[in-house]
TIPAKOL-544565 format. One record per residue (C-alpha): residue number from 1; residue in one letter; chain; x negated, y, z negated. Coordinates in Angstrom, 2 decimals. Each point is the difference from the previous one (the first is absolute). Layout:
% TIPAKOL-544565
(NUM, "A", "A", (X, Y, Z)),
...
% end
This chain:
% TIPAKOL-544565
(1, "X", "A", (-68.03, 15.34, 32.50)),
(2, "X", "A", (1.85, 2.60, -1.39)),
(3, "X", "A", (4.22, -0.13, 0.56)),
(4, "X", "A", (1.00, 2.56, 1.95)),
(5, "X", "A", (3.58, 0.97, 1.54)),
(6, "X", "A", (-0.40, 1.78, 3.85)),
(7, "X", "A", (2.63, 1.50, 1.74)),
(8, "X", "A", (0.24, 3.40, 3.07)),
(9, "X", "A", (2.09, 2.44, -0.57)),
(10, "X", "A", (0.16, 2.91, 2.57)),
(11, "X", "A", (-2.55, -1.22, 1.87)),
(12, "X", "A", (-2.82, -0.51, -2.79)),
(13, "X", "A", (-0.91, -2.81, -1.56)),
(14, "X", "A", (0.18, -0.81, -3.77)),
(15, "X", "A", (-1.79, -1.86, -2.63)),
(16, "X", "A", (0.93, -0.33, -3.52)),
(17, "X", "A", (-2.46, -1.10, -2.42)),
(18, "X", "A", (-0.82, -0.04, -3.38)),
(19, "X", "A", (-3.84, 0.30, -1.55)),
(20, "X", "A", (-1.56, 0.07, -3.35)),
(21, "X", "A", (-0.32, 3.78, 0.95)),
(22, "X", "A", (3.75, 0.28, 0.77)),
(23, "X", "A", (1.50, -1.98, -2.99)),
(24, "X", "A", (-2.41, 2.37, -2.12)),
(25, "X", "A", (0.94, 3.35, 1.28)),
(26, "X", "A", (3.80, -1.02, -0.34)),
(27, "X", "A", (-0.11, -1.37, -2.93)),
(28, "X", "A", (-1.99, 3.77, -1.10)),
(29, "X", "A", (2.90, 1.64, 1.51)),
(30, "X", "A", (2.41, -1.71, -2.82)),
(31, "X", "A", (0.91, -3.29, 2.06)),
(32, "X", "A", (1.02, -2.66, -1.70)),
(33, "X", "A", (0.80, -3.58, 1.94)),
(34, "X", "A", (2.54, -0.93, -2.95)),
(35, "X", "A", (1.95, 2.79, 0.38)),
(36, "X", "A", (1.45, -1.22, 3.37)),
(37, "X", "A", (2.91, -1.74, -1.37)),
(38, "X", "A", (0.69, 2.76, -3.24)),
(39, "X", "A", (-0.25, 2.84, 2.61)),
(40, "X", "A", (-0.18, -1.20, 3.67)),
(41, "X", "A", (1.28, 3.35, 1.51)),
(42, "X", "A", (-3.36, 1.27, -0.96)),
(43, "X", "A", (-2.01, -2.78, 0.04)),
(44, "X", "A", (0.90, -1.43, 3.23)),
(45, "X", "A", (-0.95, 2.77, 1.98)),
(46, "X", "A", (-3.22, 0.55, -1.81)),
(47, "X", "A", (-0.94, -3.13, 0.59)),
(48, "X", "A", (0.65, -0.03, 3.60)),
(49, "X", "A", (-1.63, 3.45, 0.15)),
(50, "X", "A", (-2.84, -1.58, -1.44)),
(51, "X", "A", (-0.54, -2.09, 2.36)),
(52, "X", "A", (-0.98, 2.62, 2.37)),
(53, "X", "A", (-3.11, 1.00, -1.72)),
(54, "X", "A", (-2.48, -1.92, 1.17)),
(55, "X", "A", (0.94, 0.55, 3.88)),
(56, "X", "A", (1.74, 2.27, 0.30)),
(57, "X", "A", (-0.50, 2.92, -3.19)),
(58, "X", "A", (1.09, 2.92, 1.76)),
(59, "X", "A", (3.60, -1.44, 1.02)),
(60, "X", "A", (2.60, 2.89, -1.51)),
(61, "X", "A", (2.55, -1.65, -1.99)),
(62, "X", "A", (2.68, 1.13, 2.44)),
(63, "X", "A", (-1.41, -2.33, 2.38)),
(64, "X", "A", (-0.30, -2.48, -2.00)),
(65, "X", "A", (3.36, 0.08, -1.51)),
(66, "X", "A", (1.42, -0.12, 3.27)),
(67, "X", "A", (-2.74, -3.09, 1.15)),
(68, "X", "A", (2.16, -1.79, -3.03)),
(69, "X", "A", (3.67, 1.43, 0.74)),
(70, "X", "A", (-0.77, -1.99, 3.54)),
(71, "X", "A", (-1.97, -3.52, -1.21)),
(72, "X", "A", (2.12, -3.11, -0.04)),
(73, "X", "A", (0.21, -2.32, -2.17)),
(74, "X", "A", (-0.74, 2.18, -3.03)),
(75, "X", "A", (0.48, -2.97, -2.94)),
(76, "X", "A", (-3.10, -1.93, 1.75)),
(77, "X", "A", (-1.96, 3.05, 0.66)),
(78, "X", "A", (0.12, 0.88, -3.88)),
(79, "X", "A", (-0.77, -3.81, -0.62)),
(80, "X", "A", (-2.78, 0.85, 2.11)),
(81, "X", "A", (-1.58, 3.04, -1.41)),
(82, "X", "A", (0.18, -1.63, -3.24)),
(83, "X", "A", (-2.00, -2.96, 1.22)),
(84, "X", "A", (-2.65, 2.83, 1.68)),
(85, "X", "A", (-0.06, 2.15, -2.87)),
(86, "X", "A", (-0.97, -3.18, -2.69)),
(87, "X", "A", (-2.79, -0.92, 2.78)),
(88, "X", "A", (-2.59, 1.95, -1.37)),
(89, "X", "A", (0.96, 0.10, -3.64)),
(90, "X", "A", (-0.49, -4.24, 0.52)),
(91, "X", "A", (-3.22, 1.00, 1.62)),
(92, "X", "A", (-1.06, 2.03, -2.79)),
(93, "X", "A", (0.15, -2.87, -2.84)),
(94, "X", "A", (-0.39, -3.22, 2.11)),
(95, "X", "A", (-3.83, -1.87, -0.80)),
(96, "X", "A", (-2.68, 0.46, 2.63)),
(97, "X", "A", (-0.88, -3.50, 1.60)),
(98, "X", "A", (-3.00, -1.58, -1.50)),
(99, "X", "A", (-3.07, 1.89, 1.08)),
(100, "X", "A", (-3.41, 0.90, -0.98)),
(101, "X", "A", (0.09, 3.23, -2.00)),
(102, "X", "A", (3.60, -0.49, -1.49)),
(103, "X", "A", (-0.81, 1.50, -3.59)),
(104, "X", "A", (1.41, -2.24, -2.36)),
(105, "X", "A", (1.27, 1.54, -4.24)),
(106, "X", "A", (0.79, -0.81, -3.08)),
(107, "X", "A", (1.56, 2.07, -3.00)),
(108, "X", "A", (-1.58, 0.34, -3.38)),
(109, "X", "A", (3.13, -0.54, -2.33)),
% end
Protein backbone atom coordinates (compact mmCIF):
# COMPACT_ATOMS: atom_id res chain seq x y z
CA UNK A 1 0.00 0.00 0.00
CA UNK A 2 1.12 3.17 -0.92
CA UNK A 3 2.32 5.76 2.23
CA UNK A 4 0.22 8.39 2.44
CA UNK A 5 -0.02 11.44 5.05
CA UNK A 6 -4.06 12.60 5.71
CA UNK A 7 -5.01 15.45 7.49
CA UNK A 8 -8.63 18.25 7.28
CA UNK A 9 -8.08 21.46 7.03
CA UNK A 10 -11.15 23.83 6.80
CA UNK A 11 -13.39 21.28 6.72
CA UNK A 12 -11.91 19.07 3.74
CA UNK A 13 -10.05 16.30 3.92
CA UNK A 14 -6.45 15.75 2.61
CA UNK A 15 -4.29 13.15 1.15
CA UNK A 16 -0.77 13.45 0.19
CA UNK A 17 0.70 11.01 -2.04
CA UNK A 18 3.32 10.42 -4.25
CA UNK A 19 3.08 8.18 -7.73
CA UNK A 20 5.35 7.20 -10.47
CA UNK A 21 3.23 9.91 -12.32
CA UNK A 22 3.94 12.53 -9.61
CA UNK A 23 7.73 11.94 -9.00
CA UNK A 24 7.89 12.20 -12.97
CA UNK A 25 6.10 15.39 -13.58
CA UNK A 26 8.20 17.03 -10.66
CA UNK A 27 11.12 15.87 -11.43
CA UNK A 28 10.12 17.49 -15.40
CA UNK A 29 9.44 20.62 -13.63
CA UNK A 30 13.35 20.81 -12.49
CA UNK A 31 12.94 18.88 -9.03
CA UNK A 32 15.64 17.46 -7.71
CA UNK A 33 15.39 15.24 -4.22
CA UNK A 34 19.22 16.11 -3.48
CA UNK A 35 18.79 19.51 -3.55
CA UNK A 36 16.81 19.53 -0.24
CA UNK A 37 19.68 20.03 1.99
CA UNK A 38 21.89 22.57 -0.71
CA UNK A 39 18.65 24.62 -1.16
CA UNK A 40 15.77 23.63 1.22
CA UNK A 41 13.93 27.03 0.96
CA UNK A 42 13.05 25.85 -2.46
CA UNK A 43 13.09 22.44 -2.23
CA UNK A 44 11.09 21.95 0.78
CA UNK A 45 8.14 23.49 -0.41
CA UNK A 46 8.29 21.84 -3.75
CA UNK A 47 8.38 18.84 -2.34
CA UNK A 48 5.52 19.27 -0.10
CA UNK A 49 3.68 20.89 -3.02
CA UNK A 50 4.32 17.85 -4.75
CA UNK A 51 2.71 15.92 -2.77
CA UNK A 52 -0.55 17.33 -3.69
CA UNK A 53 -0.57 16.09 -7.17
CA UNK A 54 -1.96 13.05 -7.16
CA UNK A 55 -5.13 14.11 -4.91
CA UNK A 56 -5.41 16.98 -4.87
CA UNK A 57 -3.75 18.87 -8.42
CA UNK A 58 -5.76 21.83 -8.45
CA UNK A 59 -4.79 23.03 -4.74
CA UNK A 60 -3.37 26.90 -5.39
CA UNK A 61 -0.14 27.23 -3.77
CA UNK A 62 -1.55 29.84 -1.40
CA UNK A 63 -3.45 27.17 0.15
CA UNK A 64 -1.05 25.05 0.33
CA UNK A 65 1.53 27.24 1.77
CA UNK A 66 -0.71 28.09 4.41
CA UNK A 67 -1.81 23.98 4.88
CA UNK A 68 2.22 23.94 5.81
CA UNK A 69 2.56 27.40 7.81
CA UNK A 70 -0.18 25.41 10.17
CA UNK A 71 1.19 21.43 10.23
CA UNK A 72 3.02 20.39 13.35
CA UNK A 73 5.70 18.71 13.70
CA UNK A 74 7.36 19.89 10.48
CA UNK A 75 11.02 17.87 10.99
CA UNK A 76 8.90 14.43 10.88
CA UNK A 77 6.61 15.53 8.20
CA UNK A 78 9.74 16.25 5.87
CA UNK A 79 11.16 12.81 7.16
CA UNK A 80 7.99 11.71 5.90
CA UNK A 81 7.65 13.03 2.45
CA UNK A 82 11.03 11.86 1.86
CA UNK A 83 10.12 8.32 2.80
CA UNK A 84 6.75 8.82 0.30
CA UNK A 85 8.55 10.41 -2.37
CA UNK A 86 11.49 7.31 -2.59
CA UNK A 87 8.27 4.86 -2.54
CA UNK A 88 7.84 4.69 -6.03
CA UNK A 89 11.34 5.34 -7.26
CA UNK A 90 12.02 1.77 -4.96
CA UNK A 91 9.05 0.50 -6.86
CA UNK A 92 10.42 1.36 -10.08
CA UNK A 93 13.84 -0.79 -9.80
CA UNK A 94 12.85 -3.50 -7.21
CA UNK A 95 12.63 -7.39 -9.11
CA UNK A 96 9.16 -8.72 -9.83
CA UNK A 97 8.53 -11.95 -7.66
CA UNK A 98 9.15 -15.10 -9.53
CA UNK A 99 6.43 -15.60 -12.08
CA UNK A 100 5.66 -17.09 -15.33
CA UNK A 101 6.43 -14.56 -18.07
CA UNK A 102 9.28 -12.66 -16.16
CA UNK A 103 11.61 -12.06 -19.32
CA UNK A 104 14.90 -12.91 -18.31
CA UNK A 105 18.59 -10.96 -20.44
CA UNK A 106 21.82 -11.12 -20.99
CA UNK A 107 24.38 -8.56 -22.61
CA UNK A 108 26.59 -9.34 -25.54
CA UNK A 109 30.00 -7.79 -24.32
Amino acid sequence: MAKQLNFTYDGKDYTLEFTRRTVAEMEKKGFIASDITEKPMTTLPALFAGAFLAHHRFVKEDIINDIYSKLTKKEDLIGKLAEMYNEPILALVEEPEKAEGNLDWTATW
